[in-house]
C-alpha positions as CSV (number, residue, x, y, z in Angstrom):
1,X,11.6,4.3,9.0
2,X,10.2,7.5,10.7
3,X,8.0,7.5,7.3
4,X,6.7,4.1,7.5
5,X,5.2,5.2,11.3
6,X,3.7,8.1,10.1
7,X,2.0,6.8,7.1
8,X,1.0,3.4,8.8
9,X,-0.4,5.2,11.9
10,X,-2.4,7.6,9.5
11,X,-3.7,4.4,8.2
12,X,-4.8,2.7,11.2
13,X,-6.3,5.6,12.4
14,X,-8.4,6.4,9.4
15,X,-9.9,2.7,9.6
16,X,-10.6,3.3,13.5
17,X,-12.3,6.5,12.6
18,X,-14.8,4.9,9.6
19,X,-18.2,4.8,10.7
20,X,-19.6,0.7,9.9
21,X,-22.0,1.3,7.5
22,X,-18.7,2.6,5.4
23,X,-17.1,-1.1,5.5
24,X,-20.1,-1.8,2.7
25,X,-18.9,0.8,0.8
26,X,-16.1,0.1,-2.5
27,X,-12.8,0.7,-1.6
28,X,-10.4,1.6,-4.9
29,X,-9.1,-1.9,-5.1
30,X,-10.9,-3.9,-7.8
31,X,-13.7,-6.2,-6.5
32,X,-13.2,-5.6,-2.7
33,X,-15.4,-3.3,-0.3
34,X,-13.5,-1.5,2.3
35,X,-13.9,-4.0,4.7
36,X,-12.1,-6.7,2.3
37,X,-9.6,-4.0,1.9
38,X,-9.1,-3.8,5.7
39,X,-8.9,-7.9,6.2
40,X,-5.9,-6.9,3.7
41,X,-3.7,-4.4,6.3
42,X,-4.4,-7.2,8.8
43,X,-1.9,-9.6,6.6
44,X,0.3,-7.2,5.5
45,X,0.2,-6.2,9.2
46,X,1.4,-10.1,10.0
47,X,3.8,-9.8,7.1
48,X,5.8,-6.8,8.6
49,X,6.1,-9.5,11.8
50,X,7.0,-12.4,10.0
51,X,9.7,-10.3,7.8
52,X,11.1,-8.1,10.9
53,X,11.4,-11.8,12.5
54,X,13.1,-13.1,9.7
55,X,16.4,-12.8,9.8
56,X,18.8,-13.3,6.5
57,X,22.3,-13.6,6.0
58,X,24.5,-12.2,2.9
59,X,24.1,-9.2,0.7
60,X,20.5,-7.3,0.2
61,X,19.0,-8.3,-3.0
62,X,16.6,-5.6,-3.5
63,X,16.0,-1.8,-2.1
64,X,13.0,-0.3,-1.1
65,X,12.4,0.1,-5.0
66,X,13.1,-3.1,-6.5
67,X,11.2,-4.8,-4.1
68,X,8.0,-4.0,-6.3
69,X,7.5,-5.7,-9.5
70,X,5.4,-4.8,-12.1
71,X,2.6,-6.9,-13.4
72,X,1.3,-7.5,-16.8
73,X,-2.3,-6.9,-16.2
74,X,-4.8,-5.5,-13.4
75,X,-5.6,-7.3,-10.8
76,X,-9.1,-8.8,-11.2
77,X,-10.4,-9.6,-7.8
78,X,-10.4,-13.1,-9.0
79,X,-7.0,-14.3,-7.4
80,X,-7.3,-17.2,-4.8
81,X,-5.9,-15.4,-2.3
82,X,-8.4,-12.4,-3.3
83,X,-10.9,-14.4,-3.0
84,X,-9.9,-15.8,0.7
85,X,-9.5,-12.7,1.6
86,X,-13.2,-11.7,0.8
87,X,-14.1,-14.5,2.7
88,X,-11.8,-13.7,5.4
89,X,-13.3,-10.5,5.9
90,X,-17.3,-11.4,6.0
91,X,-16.2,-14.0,8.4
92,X,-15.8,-11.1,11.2
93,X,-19.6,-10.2,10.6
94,X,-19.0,-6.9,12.7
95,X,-16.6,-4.3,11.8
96,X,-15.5,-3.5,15.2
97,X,-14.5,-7.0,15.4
98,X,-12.4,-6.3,12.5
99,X,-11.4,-2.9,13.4
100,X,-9.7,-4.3,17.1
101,X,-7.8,-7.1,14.9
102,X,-6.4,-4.4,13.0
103,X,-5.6,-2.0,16.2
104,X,-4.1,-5.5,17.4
105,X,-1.7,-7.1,15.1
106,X,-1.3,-3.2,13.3
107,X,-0.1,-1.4,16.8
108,X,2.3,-4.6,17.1
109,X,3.8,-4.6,13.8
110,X,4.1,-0.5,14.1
111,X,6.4,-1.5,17.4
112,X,8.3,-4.2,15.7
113,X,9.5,-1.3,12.7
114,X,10.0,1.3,15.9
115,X,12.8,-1.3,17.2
116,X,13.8,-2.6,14.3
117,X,17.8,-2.0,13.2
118,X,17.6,-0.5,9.8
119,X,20.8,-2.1,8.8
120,X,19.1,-5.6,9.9
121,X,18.7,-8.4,6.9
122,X,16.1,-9.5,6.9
123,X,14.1,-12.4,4.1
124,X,10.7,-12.0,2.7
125,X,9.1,-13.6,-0.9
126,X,12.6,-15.0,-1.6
127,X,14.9,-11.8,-1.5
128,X,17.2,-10.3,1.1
129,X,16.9,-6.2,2.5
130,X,17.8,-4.3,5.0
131,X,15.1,-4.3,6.9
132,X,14.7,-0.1,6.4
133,X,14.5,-0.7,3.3
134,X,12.0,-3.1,3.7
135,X,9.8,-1.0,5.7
136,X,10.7,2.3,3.3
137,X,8.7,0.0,0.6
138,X,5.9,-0.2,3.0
139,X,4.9,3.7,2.2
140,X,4.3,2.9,-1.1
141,X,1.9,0.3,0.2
142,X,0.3,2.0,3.0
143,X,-0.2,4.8,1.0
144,X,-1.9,3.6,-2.3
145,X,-3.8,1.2,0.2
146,X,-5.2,4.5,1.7
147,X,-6.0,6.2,-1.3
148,X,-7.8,3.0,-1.8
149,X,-9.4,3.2,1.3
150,X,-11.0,6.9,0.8
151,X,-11.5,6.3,-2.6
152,X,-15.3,6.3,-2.2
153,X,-15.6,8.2,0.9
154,X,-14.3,12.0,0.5
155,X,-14.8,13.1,4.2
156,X,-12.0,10.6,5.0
157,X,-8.7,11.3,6.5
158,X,-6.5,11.3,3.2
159,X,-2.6,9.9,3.3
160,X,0.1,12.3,5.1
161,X,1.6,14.8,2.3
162,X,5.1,12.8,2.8
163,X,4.2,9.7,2.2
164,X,2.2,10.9,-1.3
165,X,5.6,12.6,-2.0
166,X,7.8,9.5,-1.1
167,X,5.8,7.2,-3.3
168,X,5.3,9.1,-6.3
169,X,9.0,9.4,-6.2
170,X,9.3,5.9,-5.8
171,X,6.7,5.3,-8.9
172,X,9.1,7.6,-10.6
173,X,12.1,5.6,-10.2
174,X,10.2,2.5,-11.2
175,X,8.8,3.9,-14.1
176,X,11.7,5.4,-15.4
177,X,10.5,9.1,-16.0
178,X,8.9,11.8,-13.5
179,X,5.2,12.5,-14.0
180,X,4.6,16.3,-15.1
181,X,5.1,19.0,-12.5
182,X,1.3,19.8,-13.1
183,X,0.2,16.4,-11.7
184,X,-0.3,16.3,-8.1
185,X,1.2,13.6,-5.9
186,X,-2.0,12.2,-5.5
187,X,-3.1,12.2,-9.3
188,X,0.6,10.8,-10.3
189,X,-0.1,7.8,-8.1
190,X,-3.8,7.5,-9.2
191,X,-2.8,7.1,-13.1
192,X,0.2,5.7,-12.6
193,X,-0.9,2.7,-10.7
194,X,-4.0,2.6,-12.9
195,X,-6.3,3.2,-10.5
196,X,-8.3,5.8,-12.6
197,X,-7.3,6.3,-16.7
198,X,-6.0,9.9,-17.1
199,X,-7.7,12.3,-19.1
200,X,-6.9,13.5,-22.6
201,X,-5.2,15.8,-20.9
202,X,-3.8,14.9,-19.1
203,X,-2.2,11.9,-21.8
204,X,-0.8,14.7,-23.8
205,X,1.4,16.2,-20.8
206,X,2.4,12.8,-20.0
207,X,4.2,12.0,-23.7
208,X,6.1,9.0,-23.7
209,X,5.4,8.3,-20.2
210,X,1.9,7.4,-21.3
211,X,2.9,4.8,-23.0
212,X,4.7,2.6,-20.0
213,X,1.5,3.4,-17.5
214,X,-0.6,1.9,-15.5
215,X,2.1,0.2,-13.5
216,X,0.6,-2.5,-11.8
217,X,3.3,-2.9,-7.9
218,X,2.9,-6.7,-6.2
């Protein structure tokens, strides 16, 4: 839980810190600019609330891993709730408006996970966690989502060096197989997740693994 502060405060601070003309910019995640990407955090920002608030009863269902499924194919940009979000996030017209909403319902949601009880069950998209398990899959979120946010700005504040560690390990698990040592955390994440194609090289050191990437996490 310490893990999921750290890595969403590095987050919101690295959106508060973007100058506006960067909100026009791409972000990593197919067919949004960084501002769509932004609108995003603010609903997975009311998600942590809603799920924190949610309380379940019986057994957990999943853990911090299996709470990610993978996809068939790449997202395309083309979803409906894609699409809303684009919308969403032109409707703001400023990016300091969007920037506050984000300090806003991000600072709260940060404060909710601070007091939550890890042991806590707590429902979200039909399945039961603890709720620190619920948050520990929330690096692996707040973390690619910052890779996606610097994608196409390199003097941004990257993701904290534990979170990259935490997620790759969690990609890992999911996956079935560790990525070479010679792949850096942030590399691992980038080709496992198919956020860039790996290079010839870099297909060779990963053998069989090649064959079950990208992974594509919703």
């Amino acid at each position: 839980m310490d893990l999921f502060s750290r890595c969403w405060s590095a987050l919101l601070a690295a959106v508060a810190e973007l100058p506006d003309e960067d909100f026009t910019r791409p972000s990593g995640c197919t067919g949004w600019l960084v501002q769509d990407l932004v609108c995003h955090l603010v609903i997975d920002a009311q998600d942590v609330l809603i799920t924190l608030a949610t309380p379940a009863e019986g057994e957990p269902t999943r853990d911090a891993v299996t709470y990610w499924e993978v996809g068939e194919a790449p997202p395309t940009g083309d979803d409906p709730l894609d699409a809303l979000i684009v919308r969403l996030a032109a409707a703001y017209e400023e990016p300091h408006l969007l920037k506050f909403h984000l300090d806003d319902v991000g600072s709260a949601a940060g404060r909710a996970a601070g007091l939550a009880d890890p042991d806590a069950r707590v429902a979200t998209r039909e399945v039961v966690l603890t709720a620190g398990d619920y948050l520990s899959a929330y690096v692996l979120e707040w973390t690619l989502h910052h890779l996606d946010l610097v994608a196409h700005l390199p003097g941004a504040a990257q993701p904290p060096a534990e979170g990259l560690a935490r997620t790759r390990a969690m990609l890992e698990t999911i996956a079935g197989s560790p990525f070479p040592a010679s792949f850096t955390d942030r590399d691992a994440l980038l080709v496992g997740t198919g956020r860039r194609a790996p290079t010839p090289e870099e297909t060779d050191r990963l053998g069989a693994l090649a064959t079950k990437l990208p992974l594509y996490l919703g």
